[in-house]
N, C-alpha and C positions, 0 to 999 in steps of 0.2 A: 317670286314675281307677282303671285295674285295679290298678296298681302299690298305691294307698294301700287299698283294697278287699283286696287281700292279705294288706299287710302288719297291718293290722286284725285279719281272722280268726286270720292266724298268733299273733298278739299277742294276742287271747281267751283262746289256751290256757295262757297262761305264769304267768297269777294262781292259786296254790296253793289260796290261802283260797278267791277269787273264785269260779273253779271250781268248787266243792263243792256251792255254794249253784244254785235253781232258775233256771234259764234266763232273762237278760235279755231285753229286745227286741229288740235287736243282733242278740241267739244266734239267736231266735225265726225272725227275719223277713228276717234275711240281704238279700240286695239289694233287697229293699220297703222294709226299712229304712232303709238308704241312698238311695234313690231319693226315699222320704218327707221325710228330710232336709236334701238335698241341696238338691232345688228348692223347699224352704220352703213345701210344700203347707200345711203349717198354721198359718205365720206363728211360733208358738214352738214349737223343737224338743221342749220337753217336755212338751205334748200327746202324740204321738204315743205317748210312752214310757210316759205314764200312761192312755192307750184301752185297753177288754178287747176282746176278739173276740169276735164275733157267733155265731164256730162255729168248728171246726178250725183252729190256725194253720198247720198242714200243706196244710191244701185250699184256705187264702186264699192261699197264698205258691203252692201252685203252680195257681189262678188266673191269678195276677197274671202267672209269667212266661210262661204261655199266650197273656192278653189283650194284654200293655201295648205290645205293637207294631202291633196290630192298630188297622184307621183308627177315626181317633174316641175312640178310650182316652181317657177322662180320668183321671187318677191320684186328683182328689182326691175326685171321685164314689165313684171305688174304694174309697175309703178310709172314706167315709162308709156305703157301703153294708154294711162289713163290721166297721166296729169302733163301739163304744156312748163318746163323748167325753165324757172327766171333768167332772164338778161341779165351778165355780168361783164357785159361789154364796155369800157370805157377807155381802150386803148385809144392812143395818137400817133401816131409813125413821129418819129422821131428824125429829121433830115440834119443829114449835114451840118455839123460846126451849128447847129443852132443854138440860141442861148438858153436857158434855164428860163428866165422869162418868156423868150417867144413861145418854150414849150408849154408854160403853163396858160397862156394868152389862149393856145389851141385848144388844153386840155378844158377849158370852161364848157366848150361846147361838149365835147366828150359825157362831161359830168352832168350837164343840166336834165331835168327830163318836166316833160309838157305832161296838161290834166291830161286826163282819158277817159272815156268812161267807166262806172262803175261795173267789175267783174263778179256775178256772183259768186260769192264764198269763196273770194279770194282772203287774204290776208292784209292786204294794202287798204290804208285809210286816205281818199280821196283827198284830193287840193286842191283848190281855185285857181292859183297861179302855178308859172311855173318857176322848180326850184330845184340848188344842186344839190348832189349828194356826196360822198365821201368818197364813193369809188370801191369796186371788186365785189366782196359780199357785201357790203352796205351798199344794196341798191335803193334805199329809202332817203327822207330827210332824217339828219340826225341832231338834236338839239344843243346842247353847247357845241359840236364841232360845226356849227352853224354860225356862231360869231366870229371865230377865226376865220372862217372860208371869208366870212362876208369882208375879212381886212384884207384879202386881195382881189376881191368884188372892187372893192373900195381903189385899191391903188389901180387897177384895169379899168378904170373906168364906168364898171357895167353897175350905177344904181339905181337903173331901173329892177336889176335882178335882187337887188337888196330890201328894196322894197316890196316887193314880191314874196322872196321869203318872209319879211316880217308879218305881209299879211299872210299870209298861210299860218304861219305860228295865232295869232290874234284870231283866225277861223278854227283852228283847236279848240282853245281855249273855251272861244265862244261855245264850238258845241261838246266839249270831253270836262272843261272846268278846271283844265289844265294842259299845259303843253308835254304828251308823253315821250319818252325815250327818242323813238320813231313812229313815223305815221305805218305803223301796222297793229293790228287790234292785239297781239300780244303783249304789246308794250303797255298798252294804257294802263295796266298795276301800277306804270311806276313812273315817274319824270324824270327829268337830270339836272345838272346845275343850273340854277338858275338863270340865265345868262338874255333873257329879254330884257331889261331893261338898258342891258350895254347896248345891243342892238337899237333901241328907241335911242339912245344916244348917239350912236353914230348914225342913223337918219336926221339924227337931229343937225350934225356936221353937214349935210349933203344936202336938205335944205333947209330949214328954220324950225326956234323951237316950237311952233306949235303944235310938231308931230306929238310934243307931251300931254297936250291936251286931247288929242287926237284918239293916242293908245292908252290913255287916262282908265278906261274903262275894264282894259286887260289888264294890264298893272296890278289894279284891283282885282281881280280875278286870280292872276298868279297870285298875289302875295295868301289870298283867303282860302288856296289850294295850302300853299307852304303850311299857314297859322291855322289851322284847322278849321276855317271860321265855316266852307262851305259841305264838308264833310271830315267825317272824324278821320282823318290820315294818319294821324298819329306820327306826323312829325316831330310835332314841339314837346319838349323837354323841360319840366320845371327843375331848376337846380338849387344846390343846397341854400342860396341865401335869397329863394325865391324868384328870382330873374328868369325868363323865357329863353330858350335857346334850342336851336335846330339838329334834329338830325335826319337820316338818309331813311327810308321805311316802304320798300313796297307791298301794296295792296294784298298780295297773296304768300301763302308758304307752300308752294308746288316747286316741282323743278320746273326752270324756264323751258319756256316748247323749242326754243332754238338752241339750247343746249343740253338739253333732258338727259343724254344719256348719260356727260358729265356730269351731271349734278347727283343723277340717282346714283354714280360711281363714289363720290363726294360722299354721299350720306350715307354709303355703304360702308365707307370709312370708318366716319366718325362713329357709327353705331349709334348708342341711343346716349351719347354725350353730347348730341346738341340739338332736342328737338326743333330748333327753329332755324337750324343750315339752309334749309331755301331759301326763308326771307332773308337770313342772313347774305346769302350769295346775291339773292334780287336787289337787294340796298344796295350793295356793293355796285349791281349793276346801274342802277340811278345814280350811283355817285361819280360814273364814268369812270371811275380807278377798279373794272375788272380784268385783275386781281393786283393786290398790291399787300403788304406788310402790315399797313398800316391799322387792317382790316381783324389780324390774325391774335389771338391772343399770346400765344408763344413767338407772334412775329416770323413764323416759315412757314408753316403747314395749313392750307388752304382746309382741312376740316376742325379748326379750329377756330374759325371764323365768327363775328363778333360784332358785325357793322353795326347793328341796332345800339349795342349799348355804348356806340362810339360818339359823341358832341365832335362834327370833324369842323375846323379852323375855318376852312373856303367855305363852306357850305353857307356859315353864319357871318362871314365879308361878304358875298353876294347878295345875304340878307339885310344885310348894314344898306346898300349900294340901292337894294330896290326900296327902303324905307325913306332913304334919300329923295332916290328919285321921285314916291310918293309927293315928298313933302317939294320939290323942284316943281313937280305937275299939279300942283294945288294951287302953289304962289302963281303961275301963267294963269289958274282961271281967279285969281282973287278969290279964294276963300282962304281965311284967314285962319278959322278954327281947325279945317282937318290940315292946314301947313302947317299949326301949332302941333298935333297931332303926332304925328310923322315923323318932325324933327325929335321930340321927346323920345318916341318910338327908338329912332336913329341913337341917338344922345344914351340912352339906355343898353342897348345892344353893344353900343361903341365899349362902354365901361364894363361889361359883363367879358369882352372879347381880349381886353386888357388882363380881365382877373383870369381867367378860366385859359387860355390858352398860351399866355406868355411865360415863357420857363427864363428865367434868372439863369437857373442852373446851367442848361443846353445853349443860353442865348439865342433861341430861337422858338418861332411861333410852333405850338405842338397840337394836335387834340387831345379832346379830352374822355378819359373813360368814366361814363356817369356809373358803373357799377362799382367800378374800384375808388369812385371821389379821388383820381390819381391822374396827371397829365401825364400821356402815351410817352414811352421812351422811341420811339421810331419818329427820327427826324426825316419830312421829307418837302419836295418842293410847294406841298401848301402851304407851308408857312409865309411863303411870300404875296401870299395875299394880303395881308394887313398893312405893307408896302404898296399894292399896286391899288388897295382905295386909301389910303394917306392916313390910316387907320394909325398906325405905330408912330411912337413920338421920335425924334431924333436920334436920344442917343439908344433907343430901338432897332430902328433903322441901320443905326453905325455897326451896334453889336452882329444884329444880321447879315452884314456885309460882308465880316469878317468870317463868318461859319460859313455861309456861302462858298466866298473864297476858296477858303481853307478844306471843305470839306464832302463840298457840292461838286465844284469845278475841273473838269475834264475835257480832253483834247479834242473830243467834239462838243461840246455846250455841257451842260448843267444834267447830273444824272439824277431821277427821277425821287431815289434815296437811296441809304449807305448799304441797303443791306442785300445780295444779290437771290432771289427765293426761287427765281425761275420761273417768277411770276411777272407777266409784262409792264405792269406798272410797277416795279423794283428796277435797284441798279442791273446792270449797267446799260439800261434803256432811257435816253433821252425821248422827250413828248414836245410836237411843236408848240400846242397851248401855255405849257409852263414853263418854255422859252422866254414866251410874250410877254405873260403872267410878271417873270422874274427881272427881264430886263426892265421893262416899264417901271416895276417897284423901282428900282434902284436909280432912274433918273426920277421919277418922284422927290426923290432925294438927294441929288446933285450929285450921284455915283457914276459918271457919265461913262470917265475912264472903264469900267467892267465891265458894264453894262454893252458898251460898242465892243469891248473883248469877247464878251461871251457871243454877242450880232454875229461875229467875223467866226467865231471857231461853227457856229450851227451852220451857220450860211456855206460854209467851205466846206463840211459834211455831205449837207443837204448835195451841193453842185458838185462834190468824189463823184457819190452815187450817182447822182442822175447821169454822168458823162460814163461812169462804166458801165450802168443797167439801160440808160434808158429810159429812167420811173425815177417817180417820187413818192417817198412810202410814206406808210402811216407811224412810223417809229425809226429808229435810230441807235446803234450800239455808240454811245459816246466816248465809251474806254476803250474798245477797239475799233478805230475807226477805218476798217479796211474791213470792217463785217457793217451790213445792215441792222439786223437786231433779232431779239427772239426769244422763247418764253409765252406763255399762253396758253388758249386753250384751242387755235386756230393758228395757220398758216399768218403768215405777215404780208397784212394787203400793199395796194400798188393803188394808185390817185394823185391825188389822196388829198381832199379836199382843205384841211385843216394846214396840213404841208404845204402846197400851194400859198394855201392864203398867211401865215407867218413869215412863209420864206419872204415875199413880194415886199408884207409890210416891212420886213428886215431892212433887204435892199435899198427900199425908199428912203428910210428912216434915215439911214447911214448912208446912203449914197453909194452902196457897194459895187464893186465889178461884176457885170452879168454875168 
């Protein structure tokens, strides 16, 4: 234990970025921290990370190593006595014959939460406006399930609230240099998919496109976070025939503070076959698929993990979308040279996304492994990115259709991919985002018919659950659809923001029965 407690603290100080920013919990609480962890005083490690202190975290830390050998110590009395334990309230009574909609209509207020002021040495990164969250243990903002929430923002009505999160995102940026995971200082290693410039889009729907000119500024900022232009992140990827391409990288190789005990369990595993499992596991978590197959070298076993040297498919369609948008936000202000720019940018990325990711073989969009020069055999629902930015050419699109179909397609929506690991982003776990993601592709492409088939199977899941439970989850068992879902590394939450916001835009879209 002293050896990985070590190597830990030494490992604190090597994140440039990370460093800069206010002190985690880790930094804070040094072996209370760990102790806390360890033995699972609180059942999920990120409690701990998200408690304020009662009083000095100096005088609690050297409390503790005063008290905690002393007879009778209990750790998690300690623990209680000295720290104030976060709000995970977002229930809604649920009345009567009510609809799925009216429930989520309610649950908006549930979910939102107002600025506050600044708590010392808490964990939470402040906000301007206020903005939802996901629900249960995500009590923060969380970044791509922030586009989706915001598409039944969008069908309720509320966008004044959409506007709101977006400037809290663009207050990020402005002062982190990028939008992290979530607004709590542990995150800032690492961001997630890219998913602001969809956002500038859809404000752009609610009122005019000037908003491009507007968040012109961030745009630029995300993209020089992604392309390393503002710090070496070490994103981008030269590949074999020279061409730039993205992948997932967070700032640190520690175990995450809100899963620490898992990860150091992880790397206990692996032994010393994979010195860089934590960054591995942190990509993973920037790329919002933790855990999934995709990630794994053998394709099951989560210590064999790999993210870094994985080129993933959506990550580098998002980057097509924002290079777009670049070049969309340049023609509003007439400048001619950096639209020329952009669009090359774009035009470049498109063709690289063509070569590097399109399997003949599988008929379907795959990643790619820059270490093996080999496209990933694990098909899963990213591939339907190149469909939902208009990326893939027709008979692309057709072939896709057909493996969809054929291989995706279950009695609740579309399973996440073929292979079941026990890992939450594996089958037989549907995801509302790569509902959207999947249906959207395929009317892209005058796939209508499936596309409203797959609407009607998610939707009629989504409405089982919520009339047996009461809730709307953060996931979905698609193959059995008389279970919710499961797998992970956590309980399966209840909100659940992104759920919400897919179901709503579903319904619209198709006109569904409440």
């Amino acid at each position: 234990m002293r050896k990985i407690i070590l190597i830990f603290f030494i490992a604190l100080q090597s994140g440039s970025l990370y460093a800069q920013q206010a002190k985690t919990p880790d930094q804070i609480y040094g072996q209370l921290f760990v102790d806390v962890q360890m033995q699972n005083v609180l059942k999920d490690g990120k409690t701990f990370v998200d408690c304020e202190p009662k009083r000095s975290p100096k005088l609690i830390l050297q409390d503790y190593i005063r008290l905690r050998k002393s007879k009778g110590f209990s750790l998690k009395d300690f623990v209680a006595n000295n720290f104030v334990f976060p709000d995970t309230n977002t229930t809604v009574a649920v009345t009567t014959n009510q609809s799925v909609v009216q429930h989520i209509n309610d649950l908006w207020t549930g979910l939102e939460r107002v600025p506050s002021g600044k708590v010392a040495n808490s964990s939470l990164l402040n906000l301007p406006y206020p903005y939802i969250v996901p629900g249960g243990r995500f009590r923060e903002i969380y970044y791509w399930d922030s586009y989706f929430t915001m598409l039944g923002l969008k069908a309720s009505g509320k966008d004044e609230v959409i506007e709101n999160m977006i400037r809290n995102f663009a207050a990020l940026i402005r002062q982190y240099g990028h939008i992290p995971n979530g607004n709590r200082n542990y995150y800032l290693s690492r961001s997630q998919p890219p998913f602001f410039a969809l956002m500038i889009d859809l404000l752009a729907q609610i009122k005019n496109k000037e908003v491009y000119i507007t968040y012109l500024p961030y745009l630029e900022k995300e993209y020089a976070y992604w392309m390393d232009k503002s710090a070496a992140t070490k994103h981008v990827m030269t590949m074999p025939d020279g061409s730039l391409l993205n992948r997932y990288y967070d700032q640190l190789n520690i175990p995450r503070q809100e899963s620490y005990k898992e990860d150091v369990l992880s790397a206990g595993e692996a032994g010393n076959q994979n010195p860089g499992l934590y960054r591995d596991i942190r990509s993973a978590a920037e790329s919002g698929w933790d855990f999934s197959s995709r990630w794994f070298s053998d394709g099951t076993q989560l210590k064999t993990i790999q993210t870094t040297q994985i080129i993933p498919v959506d990550l580098n369609c998002l980057l097509y979308h924002l290079e777009s948008t670049l070049q969309k936000s340049y023609a509003a202000k007439h400048n001619t040279a950096k639209e020329k720019l952009y669009r090359n940018l774009a035009q470049k990325r498109k063709q690289s996304i063509q070569k590097y990711f399109w399997s003949a073989r599988d008929q379907w969009y795959t990643d790619y492994n820059y270490k093996t020069k080999q496209k990933s055999a694990v098909l899963s629902l990213a591939g339907m990115f190149p469909l939902f930015f208009n990326i893939a050419d027709q008979k692309q699109a057709q072939l896709s259709k057909v493996t969809l179909e054929q291989k995706f397609l279950r009695a609740g929506g579309l399973s996440t991919t073929l292979h079941n690991t026990h890992q939450q982003w594996d089958a037989p776990n549907g995801w509302a985002p790569l509902q959207w993601i999947s249906v959207t592709g395929l009317e892209n492409y005058g796939y209508s018919d499936l596309a409203k088939n797959i609407a009607i199977r998610w939707v009629d899941l989504n409405t089982r659950v919520y009339r047996s439970t009461g809730k709307l989850m953060e996931k979905y068992n698609v193959v059995d659809i008389h279970l919710t879902a499961g797998g992970g590394e956590y309980t399966s939450q209840d909100g659940f923001g992104w759920t919400n916001g897919v179901l709503l835009g579903l319904i619209r879209k198709y006109n569904l029965p409440e």
